[in-house]
MMTF fields as JSON, N, C-alpha, C and O atoms, coordinates in Angstrom:
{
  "mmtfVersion": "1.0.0",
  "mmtfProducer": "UNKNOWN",
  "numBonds": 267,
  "numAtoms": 268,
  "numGroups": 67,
  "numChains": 1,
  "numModels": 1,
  "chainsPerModel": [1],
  "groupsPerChain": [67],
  "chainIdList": ["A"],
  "bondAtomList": [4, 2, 8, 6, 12, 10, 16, 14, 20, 18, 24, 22, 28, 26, 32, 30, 36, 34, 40, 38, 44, 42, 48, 46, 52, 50, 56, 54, 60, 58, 64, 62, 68, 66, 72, 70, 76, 74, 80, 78, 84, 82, 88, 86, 92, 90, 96, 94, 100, 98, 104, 102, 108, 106, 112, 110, 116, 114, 120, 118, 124, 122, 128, 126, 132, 130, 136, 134, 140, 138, 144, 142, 148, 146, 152, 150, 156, 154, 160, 158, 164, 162, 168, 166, 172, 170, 176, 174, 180, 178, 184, 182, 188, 186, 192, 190, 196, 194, 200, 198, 204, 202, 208, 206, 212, 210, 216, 214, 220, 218, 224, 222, 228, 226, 232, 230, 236, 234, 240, 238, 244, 242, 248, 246, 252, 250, 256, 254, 260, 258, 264, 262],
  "bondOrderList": [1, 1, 1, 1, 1, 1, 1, 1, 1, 1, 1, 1, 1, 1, 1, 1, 1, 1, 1, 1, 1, 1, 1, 1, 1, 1, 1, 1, 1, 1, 1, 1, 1, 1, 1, 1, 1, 1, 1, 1, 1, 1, 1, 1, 1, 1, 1, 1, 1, 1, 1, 1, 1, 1, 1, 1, 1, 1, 1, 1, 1, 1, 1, 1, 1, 1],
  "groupList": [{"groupName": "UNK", "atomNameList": ["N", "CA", "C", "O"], "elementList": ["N", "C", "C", "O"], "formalChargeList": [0, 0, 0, 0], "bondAtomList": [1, 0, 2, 1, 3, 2], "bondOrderList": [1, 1, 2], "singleLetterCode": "X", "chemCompType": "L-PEPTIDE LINKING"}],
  "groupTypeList": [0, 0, 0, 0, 0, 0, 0, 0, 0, 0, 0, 0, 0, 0, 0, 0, 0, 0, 0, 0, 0, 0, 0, 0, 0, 0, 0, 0, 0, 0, 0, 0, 0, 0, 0, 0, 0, 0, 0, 0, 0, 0, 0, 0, 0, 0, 0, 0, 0, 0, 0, 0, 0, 0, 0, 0, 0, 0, 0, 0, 0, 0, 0, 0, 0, 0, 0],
  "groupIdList": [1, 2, 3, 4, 5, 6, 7, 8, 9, 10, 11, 12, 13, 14, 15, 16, 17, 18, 19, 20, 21, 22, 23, 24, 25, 26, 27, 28, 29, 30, 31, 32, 33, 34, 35, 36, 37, 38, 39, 40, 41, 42, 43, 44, 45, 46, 47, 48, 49, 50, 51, 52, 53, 54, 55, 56, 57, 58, 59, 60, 61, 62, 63, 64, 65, 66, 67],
  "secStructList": [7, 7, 1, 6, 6, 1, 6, 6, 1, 7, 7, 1, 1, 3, 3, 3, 3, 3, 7, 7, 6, 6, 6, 6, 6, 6, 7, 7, 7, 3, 3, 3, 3, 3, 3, 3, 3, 7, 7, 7, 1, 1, 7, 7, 1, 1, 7, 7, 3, 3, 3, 3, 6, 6, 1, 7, 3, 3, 3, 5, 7, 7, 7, 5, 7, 7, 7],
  "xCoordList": [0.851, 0.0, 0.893, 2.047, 0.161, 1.049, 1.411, 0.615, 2.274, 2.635, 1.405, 0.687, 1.505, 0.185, -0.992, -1.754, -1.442, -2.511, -3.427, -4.574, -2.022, -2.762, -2.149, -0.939, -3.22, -3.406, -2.452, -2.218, -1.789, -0.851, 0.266, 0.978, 0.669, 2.176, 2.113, 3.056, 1.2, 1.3, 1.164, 0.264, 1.498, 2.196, 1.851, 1.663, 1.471, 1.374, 2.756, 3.295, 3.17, 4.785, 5.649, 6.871, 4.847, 5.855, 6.029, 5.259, 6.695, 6.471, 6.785, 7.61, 5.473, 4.921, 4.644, 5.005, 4.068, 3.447, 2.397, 2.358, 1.316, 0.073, -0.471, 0.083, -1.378, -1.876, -2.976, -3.489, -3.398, -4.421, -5.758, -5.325, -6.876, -7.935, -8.437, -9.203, -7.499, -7.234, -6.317, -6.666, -5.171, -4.304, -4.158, -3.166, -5.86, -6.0, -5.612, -5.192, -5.773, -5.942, -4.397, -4.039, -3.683, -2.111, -1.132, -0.013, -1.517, -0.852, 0.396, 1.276, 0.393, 0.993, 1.378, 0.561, 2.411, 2.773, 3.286, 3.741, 2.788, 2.612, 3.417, 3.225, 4.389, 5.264, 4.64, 3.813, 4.824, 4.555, 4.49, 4.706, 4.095, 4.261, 2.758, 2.191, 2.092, 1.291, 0.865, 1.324, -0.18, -1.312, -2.24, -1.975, -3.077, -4.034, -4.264, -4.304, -4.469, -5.062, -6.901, -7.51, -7.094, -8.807, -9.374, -10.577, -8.431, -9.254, -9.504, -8.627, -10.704, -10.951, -10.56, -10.113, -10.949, -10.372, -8.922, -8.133, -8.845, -7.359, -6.409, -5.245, -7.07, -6.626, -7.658, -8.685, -7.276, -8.194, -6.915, -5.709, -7.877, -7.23, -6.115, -4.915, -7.131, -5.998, -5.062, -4.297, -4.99, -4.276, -5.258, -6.389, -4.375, -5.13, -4.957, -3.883, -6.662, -6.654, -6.103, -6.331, -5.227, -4.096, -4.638, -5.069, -4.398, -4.153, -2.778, -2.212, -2.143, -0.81, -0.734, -1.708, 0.293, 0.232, 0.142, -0.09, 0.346, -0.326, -1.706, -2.377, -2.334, -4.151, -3.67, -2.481, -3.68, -4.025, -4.113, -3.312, -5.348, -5.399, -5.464, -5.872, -5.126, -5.134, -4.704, -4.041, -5.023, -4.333, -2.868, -2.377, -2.071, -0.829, -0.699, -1.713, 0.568, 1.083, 2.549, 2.681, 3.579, 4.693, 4.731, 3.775, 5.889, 6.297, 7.841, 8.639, 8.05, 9.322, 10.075, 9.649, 11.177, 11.836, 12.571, 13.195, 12.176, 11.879, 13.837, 14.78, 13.685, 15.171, 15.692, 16.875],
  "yCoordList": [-1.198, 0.0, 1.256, 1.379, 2.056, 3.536, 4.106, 3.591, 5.001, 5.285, 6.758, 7.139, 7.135, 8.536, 7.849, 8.259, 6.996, 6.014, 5.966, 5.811, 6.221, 6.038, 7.239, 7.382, 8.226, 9.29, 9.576, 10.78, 8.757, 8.722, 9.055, 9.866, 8.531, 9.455, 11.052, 11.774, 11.442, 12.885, 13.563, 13.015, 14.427, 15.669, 16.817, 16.557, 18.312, 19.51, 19.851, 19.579, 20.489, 21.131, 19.835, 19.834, 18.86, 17.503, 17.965, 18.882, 17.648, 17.815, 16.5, 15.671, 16.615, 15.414, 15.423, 16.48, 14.45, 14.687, 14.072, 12.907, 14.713, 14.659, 14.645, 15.407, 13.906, 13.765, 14.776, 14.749, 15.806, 16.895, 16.473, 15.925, 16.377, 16.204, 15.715, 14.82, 16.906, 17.152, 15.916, 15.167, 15.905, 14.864, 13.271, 12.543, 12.944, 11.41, 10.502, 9.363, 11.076, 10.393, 10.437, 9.266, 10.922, 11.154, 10.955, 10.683, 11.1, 10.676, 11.579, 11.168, 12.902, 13.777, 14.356, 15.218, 14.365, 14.17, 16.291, 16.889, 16.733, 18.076, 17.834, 16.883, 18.829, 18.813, 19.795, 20.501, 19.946, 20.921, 20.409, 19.243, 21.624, 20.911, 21.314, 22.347, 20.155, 20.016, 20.982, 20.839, 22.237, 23.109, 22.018, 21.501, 21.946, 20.85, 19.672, 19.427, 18.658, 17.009, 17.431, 17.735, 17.269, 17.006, 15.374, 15.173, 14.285, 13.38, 13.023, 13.23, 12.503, 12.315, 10.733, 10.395, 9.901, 8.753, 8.006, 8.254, 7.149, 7.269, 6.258, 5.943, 5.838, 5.229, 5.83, 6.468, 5.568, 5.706, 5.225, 5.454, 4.299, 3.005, 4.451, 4.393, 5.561, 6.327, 7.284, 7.942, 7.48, 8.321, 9.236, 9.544, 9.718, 11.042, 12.106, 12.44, 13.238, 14.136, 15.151, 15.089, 16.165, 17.265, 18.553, 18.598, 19.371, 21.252, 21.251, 20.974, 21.667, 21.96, 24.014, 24.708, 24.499, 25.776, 26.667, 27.859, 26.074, 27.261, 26.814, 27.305, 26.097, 26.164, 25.013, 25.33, 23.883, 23.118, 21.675, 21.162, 21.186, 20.282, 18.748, 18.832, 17.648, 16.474, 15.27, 15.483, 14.056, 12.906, 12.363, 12.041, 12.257, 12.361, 10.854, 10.163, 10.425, 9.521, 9.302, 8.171, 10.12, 10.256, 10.745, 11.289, 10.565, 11.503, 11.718, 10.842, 12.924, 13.096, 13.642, 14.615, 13.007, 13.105, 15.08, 15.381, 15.908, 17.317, 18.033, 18.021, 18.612, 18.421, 19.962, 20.135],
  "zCoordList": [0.0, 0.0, 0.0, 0.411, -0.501, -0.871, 0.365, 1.15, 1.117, 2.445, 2.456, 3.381, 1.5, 1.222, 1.269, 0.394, 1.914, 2.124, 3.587, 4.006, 4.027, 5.932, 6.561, 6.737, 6.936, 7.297, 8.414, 8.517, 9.343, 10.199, 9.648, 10.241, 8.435, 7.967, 7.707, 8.032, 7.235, 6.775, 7.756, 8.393, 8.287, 8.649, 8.472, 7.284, 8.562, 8.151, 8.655, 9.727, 7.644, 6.998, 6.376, 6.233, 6.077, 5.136, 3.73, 3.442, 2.936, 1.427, 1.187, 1.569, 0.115, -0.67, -2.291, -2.809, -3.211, -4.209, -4.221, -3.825, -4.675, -4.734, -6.376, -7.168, -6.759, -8.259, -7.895, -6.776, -8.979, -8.538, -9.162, -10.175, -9.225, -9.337, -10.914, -11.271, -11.818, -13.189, -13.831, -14.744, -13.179, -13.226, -12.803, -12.82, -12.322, -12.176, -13.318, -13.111, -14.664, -15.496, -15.909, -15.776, -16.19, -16.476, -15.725, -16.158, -14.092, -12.98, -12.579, -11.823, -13.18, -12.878, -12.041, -11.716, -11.35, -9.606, -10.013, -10.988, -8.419, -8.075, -6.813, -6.056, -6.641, -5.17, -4.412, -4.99, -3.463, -2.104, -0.735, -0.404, 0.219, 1.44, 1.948, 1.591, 3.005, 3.284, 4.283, 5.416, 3.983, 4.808, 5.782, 6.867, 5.163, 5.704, 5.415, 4.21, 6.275, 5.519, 6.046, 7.071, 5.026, 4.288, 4.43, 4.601, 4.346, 4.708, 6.297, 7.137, 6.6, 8.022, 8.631, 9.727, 7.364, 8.197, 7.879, 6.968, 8.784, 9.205, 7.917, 8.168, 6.588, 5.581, 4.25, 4.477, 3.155, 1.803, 0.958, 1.048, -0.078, -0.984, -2.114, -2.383, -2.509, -3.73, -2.939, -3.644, -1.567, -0.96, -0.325, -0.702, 1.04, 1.518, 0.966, 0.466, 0.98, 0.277, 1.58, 2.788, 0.709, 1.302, 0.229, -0.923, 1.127, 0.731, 0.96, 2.017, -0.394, -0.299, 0.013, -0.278, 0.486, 0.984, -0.043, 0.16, -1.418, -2.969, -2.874, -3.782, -2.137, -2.298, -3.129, -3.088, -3.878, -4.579, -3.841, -3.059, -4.344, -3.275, -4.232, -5.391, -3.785, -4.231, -3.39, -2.375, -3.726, -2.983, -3.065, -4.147, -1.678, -1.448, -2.424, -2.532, -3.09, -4.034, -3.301, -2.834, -3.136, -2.54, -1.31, -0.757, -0.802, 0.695, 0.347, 0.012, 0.485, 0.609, 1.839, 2.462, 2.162, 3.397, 2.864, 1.847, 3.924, 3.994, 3.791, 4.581, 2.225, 2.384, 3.264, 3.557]
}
């Protein structure tokens, strides 16, 4: 399972990539660091949905260790 999967890894101030809403179909990975997590429960099968701090919001795919 994807680690952007279970709501326990993410973090507000992590940077991650997230596929944006637009980009399900192409799988187009978006970097930033995480404002808010939007999903409530504590797993979801495509990733948890995140507000990255430019406002764009989508489900986490990656985690990147914060360089």
């Amino acid at each position: 399972m994807n680690p952007g999967s279970t709501r326990s890894n993410i973090k507000i101030g992590l940077s991650v990539g997230i596929v944006l809403k637009q980009d399900q179909r192409n799988g187009k990975i978006t970097r930033g660091v995480v404002k808010r997590i939007l999903t409530k429960s504590s797993t979801h099968p495509h990733g948890i949905k995140v507000q990255l701090e430019d406002g764009s919001v989508g489900r986490v795919k990656e985690i990147h260790s914060n360089e």
